[in-house]
mmCIF file of the N, C-alpha and C atoms, coordinates in Angstrom:
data_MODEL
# 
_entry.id   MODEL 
# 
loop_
_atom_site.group_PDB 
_atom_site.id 
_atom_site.type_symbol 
_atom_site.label_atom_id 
_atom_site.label_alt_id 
_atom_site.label_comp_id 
_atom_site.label_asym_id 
_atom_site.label_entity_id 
_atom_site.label_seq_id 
_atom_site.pdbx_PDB_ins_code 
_atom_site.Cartn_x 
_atom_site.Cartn_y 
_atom_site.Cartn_z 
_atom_site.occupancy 
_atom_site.B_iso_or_equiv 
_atom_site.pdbx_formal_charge 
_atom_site.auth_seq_id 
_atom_site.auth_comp_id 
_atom_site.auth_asym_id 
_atom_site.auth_atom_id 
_atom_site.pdbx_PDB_model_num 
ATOM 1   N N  . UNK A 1 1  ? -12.927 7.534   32.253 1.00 0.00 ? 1  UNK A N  1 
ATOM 2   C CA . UNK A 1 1  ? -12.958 8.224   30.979 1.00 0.00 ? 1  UNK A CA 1 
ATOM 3   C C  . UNK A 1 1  ? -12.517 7.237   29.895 1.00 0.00 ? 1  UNK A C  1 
ATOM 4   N N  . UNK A 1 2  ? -13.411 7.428   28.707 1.00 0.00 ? 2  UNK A N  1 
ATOM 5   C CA . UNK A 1 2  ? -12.619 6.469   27.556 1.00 0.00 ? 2  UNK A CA 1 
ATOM 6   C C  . UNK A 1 2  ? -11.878 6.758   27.256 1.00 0.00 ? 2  UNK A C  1 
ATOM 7   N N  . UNK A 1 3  ? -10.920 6.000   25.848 1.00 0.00 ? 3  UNK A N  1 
ATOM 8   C CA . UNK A 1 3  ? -9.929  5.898   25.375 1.00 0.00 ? 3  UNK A CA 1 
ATOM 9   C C  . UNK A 1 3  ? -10.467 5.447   23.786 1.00 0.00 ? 3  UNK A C  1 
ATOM 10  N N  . UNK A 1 4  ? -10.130 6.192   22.996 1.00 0.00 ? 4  UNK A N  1 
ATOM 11  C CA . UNK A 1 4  ? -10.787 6.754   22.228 1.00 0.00 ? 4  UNK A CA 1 
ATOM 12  C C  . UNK A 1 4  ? -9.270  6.201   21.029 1.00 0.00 ? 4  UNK A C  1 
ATOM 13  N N  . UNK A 1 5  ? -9.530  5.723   19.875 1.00 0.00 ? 5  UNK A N  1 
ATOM 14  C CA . UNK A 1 5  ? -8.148  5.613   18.627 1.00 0.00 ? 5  UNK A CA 1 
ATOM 15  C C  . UNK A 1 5  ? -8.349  6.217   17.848 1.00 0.00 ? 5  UNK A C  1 
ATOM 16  N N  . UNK A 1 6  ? -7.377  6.654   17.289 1.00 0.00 ? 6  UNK A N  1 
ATOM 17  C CA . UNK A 1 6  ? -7.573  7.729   15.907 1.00 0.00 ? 6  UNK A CA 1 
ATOM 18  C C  . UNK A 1 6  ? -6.143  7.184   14.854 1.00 0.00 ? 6  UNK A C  1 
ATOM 19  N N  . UNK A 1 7  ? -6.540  7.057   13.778 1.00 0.00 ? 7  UNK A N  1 
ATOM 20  C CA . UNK A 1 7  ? -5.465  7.339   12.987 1.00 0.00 ? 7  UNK A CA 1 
ATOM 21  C C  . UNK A 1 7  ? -5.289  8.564   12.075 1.00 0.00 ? 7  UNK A C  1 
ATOM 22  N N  . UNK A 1 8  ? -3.940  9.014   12.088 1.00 0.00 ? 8  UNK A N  1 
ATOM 23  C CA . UNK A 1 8  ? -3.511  10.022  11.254 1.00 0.00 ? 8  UNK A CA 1 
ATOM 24  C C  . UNK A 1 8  ? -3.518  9.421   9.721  1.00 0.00 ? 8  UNK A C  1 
ATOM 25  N N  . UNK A 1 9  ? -3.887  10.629  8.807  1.00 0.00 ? 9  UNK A N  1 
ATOM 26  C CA . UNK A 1 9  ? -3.912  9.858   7.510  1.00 0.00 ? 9  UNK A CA 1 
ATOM 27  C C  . UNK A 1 9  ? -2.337  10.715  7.087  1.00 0.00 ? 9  UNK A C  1 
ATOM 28  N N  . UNK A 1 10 ? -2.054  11.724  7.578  1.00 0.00 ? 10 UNK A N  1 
ATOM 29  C CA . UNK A 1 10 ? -0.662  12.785  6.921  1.00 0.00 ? 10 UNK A CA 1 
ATOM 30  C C  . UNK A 1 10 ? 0.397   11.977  7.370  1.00 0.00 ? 10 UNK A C  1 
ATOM 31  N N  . UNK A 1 11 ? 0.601   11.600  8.706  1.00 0.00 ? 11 UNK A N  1 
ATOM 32  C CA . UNK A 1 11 ? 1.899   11.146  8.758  1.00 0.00 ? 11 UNK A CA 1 
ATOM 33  C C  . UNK A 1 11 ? 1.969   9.145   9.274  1.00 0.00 ? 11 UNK A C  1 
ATOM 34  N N  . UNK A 1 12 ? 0.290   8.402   8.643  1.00 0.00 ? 12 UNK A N  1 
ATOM 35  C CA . UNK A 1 12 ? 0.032   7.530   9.007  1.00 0.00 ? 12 UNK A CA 1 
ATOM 36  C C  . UNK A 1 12 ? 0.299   6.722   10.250 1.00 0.00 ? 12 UNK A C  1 
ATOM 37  N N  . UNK A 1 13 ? -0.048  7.226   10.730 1.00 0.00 ? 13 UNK A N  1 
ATOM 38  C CA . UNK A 1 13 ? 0.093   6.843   12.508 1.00 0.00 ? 13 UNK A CA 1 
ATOM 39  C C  . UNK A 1 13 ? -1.033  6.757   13.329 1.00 0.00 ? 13 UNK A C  1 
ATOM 40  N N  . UNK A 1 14 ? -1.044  5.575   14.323 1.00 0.00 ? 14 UNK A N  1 
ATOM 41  C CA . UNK A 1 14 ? -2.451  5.524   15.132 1.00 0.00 ? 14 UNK A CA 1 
ATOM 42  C C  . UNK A 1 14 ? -1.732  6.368   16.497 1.00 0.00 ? 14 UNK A C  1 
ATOM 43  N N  . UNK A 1 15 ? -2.816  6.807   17.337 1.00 0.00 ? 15 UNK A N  1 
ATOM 44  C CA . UNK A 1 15 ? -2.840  7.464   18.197 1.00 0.00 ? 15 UNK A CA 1 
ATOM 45  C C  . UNK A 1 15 ? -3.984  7.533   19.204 1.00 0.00 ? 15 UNK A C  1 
ATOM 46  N N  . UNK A 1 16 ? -4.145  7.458   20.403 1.00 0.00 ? 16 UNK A N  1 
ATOM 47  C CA . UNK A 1 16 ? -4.927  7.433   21.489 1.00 0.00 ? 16 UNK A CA 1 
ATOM 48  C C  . UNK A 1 16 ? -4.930  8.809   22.671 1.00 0.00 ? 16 UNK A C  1 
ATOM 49  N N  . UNK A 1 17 ? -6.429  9.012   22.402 1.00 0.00 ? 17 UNK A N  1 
ATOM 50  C CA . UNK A 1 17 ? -6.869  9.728   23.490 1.00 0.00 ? 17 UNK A CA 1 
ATOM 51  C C  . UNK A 1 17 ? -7.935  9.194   24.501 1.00 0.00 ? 17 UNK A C  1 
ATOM 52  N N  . UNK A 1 18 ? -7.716  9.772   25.600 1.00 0.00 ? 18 UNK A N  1 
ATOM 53  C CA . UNK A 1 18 ? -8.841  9.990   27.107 1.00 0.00 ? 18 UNK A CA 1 
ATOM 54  C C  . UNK A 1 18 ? -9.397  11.185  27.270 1.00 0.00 ? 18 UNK A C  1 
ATOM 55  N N  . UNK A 1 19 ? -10.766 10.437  26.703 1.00 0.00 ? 19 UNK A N  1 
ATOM 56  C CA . UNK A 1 19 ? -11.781 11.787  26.521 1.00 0.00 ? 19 UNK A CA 1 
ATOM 57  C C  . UNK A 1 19 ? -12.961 11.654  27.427 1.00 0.00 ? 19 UNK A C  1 
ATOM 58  N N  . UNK A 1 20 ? -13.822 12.479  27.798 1.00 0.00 ? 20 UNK A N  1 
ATOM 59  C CA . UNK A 1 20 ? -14.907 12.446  27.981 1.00 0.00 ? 20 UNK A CA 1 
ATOM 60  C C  . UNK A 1 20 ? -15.812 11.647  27.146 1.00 0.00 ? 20 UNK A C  1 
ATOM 61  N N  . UNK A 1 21 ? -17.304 11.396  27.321 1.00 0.00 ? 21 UNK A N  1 
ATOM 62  C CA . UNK A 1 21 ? -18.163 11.140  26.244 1.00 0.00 ? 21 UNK A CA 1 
ATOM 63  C C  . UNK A 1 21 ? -19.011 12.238  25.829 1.00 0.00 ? 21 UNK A C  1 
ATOM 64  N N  . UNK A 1 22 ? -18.746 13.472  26.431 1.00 0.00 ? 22 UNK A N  1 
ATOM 65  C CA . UNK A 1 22 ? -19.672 14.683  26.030 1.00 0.00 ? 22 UNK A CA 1 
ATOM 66  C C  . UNK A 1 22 ? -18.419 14.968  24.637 1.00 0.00 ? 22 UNK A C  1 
ATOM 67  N N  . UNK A 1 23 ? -16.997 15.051  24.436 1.00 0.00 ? 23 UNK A N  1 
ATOM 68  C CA . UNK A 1 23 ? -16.288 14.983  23.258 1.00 0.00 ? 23 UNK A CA 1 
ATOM 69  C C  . UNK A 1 23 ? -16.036 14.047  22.289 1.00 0.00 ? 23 UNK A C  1 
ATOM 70  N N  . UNK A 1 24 ? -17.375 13.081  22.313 1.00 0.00 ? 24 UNK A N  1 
ATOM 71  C CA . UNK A 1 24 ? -17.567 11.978  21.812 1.00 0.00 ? 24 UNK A CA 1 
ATOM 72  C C  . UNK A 1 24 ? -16.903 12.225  20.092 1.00 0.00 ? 24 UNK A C  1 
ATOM 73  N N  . UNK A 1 25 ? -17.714 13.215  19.835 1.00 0.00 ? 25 UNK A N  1 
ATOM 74  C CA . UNK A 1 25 ? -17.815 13.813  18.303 1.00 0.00 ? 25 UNK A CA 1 
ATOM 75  C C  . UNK A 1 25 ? -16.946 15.231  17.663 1.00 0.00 ? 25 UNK A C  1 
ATOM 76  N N  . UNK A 1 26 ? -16.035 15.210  18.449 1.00 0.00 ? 26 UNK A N  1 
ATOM 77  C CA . UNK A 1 26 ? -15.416 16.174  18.537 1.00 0.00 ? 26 UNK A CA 1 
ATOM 78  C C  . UNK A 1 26 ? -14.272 16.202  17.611 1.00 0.00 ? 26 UNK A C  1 
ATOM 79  N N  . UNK A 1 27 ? -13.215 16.781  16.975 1.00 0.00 ? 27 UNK A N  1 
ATOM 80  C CA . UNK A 1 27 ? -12.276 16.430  16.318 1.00 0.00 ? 27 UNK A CA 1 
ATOM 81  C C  . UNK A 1 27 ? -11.132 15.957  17.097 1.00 0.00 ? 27 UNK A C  1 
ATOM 82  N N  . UNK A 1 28 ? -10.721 15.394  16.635 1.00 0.00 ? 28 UNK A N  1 
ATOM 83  C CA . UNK A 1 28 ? -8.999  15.458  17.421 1.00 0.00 ? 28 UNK A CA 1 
ATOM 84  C C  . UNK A 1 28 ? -7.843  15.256  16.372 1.00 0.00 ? 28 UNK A C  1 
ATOM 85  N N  . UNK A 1 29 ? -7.087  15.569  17.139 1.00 0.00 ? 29 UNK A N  1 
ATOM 86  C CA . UNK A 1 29 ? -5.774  16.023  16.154 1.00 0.00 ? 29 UNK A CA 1 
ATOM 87  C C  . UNK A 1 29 ? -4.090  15.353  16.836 1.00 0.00 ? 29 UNK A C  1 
ATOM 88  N N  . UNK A 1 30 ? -3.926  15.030  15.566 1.00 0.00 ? 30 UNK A N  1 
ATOM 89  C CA . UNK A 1 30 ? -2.155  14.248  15.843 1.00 0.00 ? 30 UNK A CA 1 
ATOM 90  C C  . UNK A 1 30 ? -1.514  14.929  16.411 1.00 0.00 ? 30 UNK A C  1 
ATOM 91  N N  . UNK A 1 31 ? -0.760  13.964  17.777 1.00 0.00 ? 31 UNK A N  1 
ATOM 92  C CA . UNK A 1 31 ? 0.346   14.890  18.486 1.00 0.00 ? 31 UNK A CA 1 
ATOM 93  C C  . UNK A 1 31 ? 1.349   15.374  18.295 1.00 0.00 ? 31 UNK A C  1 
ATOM 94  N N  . UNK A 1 32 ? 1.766   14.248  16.465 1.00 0.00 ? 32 UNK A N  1 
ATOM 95  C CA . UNK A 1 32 ? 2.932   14.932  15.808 1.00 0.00 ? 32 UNK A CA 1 
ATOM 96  C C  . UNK A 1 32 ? 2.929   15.492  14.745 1.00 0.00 ? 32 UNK A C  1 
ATOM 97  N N  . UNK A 1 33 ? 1.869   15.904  13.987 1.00 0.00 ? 33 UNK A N  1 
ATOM 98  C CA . UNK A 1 33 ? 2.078   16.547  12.919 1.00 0.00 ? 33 UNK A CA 1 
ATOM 99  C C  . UNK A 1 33 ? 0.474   17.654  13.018 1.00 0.00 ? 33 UNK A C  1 
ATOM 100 N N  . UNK A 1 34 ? -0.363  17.234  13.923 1.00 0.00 ? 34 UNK A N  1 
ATOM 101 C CA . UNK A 1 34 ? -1.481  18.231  13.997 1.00 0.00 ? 34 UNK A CA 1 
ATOM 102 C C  . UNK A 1 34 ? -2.636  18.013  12.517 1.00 0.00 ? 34 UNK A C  1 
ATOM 103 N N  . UNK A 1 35 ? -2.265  17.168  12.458 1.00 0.00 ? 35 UNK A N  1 
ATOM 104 C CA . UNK A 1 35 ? -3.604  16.931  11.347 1.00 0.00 ? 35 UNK A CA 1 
ATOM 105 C C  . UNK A 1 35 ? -4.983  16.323  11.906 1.00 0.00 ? 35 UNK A C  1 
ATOM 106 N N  . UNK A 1 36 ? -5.897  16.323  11.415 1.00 0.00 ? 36 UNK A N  1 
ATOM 107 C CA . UNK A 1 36 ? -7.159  15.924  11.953 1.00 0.00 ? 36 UNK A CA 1 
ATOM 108 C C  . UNK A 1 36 ? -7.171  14.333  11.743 1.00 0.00 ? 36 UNK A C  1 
ATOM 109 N N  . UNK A 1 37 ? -7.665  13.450  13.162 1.00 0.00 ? 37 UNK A N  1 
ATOM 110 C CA . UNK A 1 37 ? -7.638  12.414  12.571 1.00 0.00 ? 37 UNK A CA 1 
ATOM 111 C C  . UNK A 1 37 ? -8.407  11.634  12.642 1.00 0.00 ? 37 UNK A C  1 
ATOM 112 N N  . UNK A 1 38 ? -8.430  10.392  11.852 1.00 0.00 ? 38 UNK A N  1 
ATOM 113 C CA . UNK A 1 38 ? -9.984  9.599   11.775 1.00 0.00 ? 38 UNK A CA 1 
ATOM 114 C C  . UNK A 1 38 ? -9.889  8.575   13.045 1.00 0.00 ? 38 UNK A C  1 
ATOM 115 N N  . UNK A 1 39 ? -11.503 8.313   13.450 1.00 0.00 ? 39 UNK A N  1 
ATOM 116 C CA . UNK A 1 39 ? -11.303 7.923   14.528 1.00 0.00 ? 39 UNK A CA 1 
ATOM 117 C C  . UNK A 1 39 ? -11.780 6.590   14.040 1.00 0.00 ? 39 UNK A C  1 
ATOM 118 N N  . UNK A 1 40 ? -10.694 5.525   14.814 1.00 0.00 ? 40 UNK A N  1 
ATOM 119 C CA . UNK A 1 40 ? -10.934 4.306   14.329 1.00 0.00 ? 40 UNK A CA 1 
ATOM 120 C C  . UNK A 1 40 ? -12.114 3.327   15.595 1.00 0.00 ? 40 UNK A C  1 
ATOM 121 N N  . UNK A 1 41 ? -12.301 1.852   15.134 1.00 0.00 ? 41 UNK A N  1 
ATOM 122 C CA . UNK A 1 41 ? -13.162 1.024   15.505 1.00 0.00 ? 41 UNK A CA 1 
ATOM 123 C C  . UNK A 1 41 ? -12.354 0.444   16.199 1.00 0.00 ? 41 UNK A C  1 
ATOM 124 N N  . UNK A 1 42 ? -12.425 0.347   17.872 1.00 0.00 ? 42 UNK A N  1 
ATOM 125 C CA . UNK A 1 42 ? -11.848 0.033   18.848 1.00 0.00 ? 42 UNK A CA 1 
ATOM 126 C C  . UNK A 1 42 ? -12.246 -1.586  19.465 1.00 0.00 ? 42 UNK A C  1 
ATOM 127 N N  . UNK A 1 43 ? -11.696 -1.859  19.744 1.00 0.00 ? 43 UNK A N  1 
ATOM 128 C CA . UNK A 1 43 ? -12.268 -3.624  20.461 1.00 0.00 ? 43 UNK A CA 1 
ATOM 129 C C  . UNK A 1 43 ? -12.697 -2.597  22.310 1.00 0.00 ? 43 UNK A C  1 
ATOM 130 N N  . UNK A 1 44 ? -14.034 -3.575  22.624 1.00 0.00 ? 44 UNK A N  1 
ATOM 131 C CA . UNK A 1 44 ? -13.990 -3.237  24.135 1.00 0.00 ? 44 UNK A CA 1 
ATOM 132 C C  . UNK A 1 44 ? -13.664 -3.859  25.200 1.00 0.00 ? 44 UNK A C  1 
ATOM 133 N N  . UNK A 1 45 ? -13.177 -3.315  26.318 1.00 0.00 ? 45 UNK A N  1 
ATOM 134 C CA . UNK A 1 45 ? -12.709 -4.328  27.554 1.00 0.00 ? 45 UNK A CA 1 
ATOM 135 C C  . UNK A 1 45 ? -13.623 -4.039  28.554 1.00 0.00 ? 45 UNK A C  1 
ATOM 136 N N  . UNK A 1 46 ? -14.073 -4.730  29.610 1.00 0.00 ? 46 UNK A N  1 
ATOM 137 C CA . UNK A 1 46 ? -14.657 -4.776  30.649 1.00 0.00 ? 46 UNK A CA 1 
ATOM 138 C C  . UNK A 1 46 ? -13.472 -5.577  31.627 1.00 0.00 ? 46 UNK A C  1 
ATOM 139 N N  . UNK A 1 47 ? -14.052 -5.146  32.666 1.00 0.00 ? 47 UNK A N  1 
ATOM 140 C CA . UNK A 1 47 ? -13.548 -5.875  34.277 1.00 0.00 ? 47 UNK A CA 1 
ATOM 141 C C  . UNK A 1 47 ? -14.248 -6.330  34.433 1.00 0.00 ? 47 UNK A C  1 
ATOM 142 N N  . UNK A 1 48 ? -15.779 -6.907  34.125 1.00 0.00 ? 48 UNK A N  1 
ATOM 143 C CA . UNK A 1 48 ? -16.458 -8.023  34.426 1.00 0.00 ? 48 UNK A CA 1 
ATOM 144 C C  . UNK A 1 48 ? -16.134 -9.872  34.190 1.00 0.00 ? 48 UNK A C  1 
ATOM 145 N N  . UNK A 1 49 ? -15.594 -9.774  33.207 1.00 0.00 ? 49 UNK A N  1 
ATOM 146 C CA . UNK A 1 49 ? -15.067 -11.076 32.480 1.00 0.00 ? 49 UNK A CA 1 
ATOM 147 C C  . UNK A 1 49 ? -15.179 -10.915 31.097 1.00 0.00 ? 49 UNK A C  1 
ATOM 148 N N  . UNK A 1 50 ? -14.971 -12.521 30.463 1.00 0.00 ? 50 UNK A N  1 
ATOM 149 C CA . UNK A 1 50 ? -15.346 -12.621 28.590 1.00 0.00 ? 50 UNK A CA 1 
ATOM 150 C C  . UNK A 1 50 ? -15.709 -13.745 28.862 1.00 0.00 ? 50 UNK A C  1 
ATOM 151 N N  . UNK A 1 51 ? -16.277 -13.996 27.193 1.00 0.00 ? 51 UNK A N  1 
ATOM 152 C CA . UNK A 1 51 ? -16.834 -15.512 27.543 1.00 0.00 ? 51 UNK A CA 1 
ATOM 153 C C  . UNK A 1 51 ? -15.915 -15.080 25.670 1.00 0.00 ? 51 UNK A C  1 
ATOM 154 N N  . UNK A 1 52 ? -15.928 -16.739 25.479 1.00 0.00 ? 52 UNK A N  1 
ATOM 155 C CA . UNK A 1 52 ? -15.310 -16.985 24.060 1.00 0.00 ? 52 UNK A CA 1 
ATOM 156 C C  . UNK A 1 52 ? -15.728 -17.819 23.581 1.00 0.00 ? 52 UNK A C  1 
ATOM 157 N N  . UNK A 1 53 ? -16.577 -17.874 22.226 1.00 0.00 ? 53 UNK A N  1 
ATOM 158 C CA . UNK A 1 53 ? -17.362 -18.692 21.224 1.00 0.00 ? 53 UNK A CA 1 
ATOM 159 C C  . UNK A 1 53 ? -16.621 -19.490 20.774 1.00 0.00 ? 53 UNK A C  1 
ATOM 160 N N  . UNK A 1 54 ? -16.832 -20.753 20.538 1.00 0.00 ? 54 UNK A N  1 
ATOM 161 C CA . UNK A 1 54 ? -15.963 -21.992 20.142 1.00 0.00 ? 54 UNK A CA 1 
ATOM 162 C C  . UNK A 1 54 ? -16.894 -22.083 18.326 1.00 0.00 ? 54 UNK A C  1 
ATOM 163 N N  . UNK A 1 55 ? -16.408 -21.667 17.291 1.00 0.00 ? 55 UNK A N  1 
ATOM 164 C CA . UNK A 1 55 ? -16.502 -21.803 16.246 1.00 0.00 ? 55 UNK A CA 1 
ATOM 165 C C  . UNK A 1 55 ? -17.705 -23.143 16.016 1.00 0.00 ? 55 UNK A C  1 
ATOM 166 N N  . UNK A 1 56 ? -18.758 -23.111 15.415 1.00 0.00 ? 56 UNK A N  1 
ATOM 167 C CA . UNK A 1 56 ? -19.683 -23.826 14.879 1.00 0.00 ? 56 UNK A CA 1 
ATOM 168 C C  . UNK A 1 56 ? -20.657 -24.507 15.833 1.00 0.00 ? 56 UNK A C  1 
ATOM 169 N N  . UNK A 1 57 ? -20.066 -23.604 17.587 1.00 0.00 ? 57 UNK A N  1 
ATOM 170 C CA . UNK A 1 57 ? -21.447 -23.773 18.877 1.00 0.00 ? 57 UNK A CA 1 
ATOM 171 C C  . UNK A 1 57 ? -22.222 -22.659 19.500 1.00 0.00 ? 57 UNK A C  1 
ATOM 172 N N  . UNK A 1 58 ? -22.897 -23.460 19.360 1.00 0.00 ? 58 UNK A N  1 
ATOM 173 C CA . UNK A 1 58 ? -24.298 -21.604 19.981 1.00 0.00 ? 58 UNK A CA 1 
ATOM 174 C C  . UNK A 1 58 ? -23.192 -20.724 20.740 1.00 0.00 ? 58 UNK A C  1 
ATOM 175 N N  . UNK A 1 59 ? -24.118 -19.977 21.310 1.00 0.00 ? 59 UNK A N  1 
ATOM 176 C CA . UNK A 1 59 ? -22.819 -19.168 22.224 1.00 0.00 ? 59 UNK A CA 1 
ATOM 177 C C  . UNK A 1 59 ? -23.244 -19.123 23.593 1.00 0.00 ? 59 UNK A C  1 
ATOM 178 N N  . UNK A 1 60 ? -24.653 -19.391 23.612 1.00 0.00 ? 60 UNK A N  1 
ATOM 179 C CA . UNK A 1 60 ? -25.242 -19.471 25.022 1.00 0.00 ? 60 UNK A CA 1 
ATOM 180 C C  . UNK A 1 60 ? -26.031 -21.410 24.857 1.00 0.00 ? 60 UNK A C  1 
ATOM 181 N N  . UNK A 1 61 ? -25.505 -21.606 25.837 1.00 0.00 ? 61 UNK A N  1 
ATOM 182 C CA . UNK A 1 61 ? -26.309 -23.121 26.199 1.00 0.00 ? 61 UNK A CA 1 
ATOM 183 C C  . UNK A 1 61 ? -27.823 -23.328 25.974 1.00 0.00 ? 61 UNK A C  1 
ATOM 184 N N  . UNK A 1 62 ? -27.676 -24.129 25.044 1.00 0.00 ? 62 UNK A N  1 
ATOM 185 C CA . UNK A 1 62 ? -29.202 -24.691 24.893 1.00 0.00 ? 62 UNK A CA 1 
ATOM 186 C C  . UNK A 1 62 ? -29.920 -25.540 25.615 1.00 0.00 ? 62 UNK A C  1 
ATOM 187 N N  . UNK A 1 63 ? -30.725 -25.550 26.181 1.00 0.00 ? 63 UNK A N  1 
ATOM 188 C CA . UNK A 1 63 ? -31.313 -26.467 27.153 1.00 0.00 ? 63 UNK A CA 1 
ATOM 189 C C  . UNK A 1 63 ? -33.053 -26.956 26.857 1.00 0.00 ? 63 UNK A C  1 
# 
């Protein structure tokens, strides 16, 4: 299940839920003050690996 960020705008606070993806679009609400909150732009992780771009080189090998 994902993990989903939200920030509160009432008592400015980020906050995380584990949701389904069928509650993709759903509201959610702060655990401490119950306001609705915006859902923020998350970085993603995999268990496959990363690869990391070295500033001013392709990113895949040119051959």
């Amino acid at each position: 299940m994902p993990t989903y960020e939200y920030w509160c705008p009432k008592c400015k606070k980020e906050f995380e839920l584990k949701r389904p993806f069928s509650d993709f679009n759903k509201p959610a609400y702060c655990p401490i003050c119950n306001a609705e909150g915006e859902k923020l732009i998350s970085n993603f992780a995999s268990k496959t690996g990363f690869n990391l771009q070295v500033p001013g080189k392709p990113f895949r090998k040119q051959e």
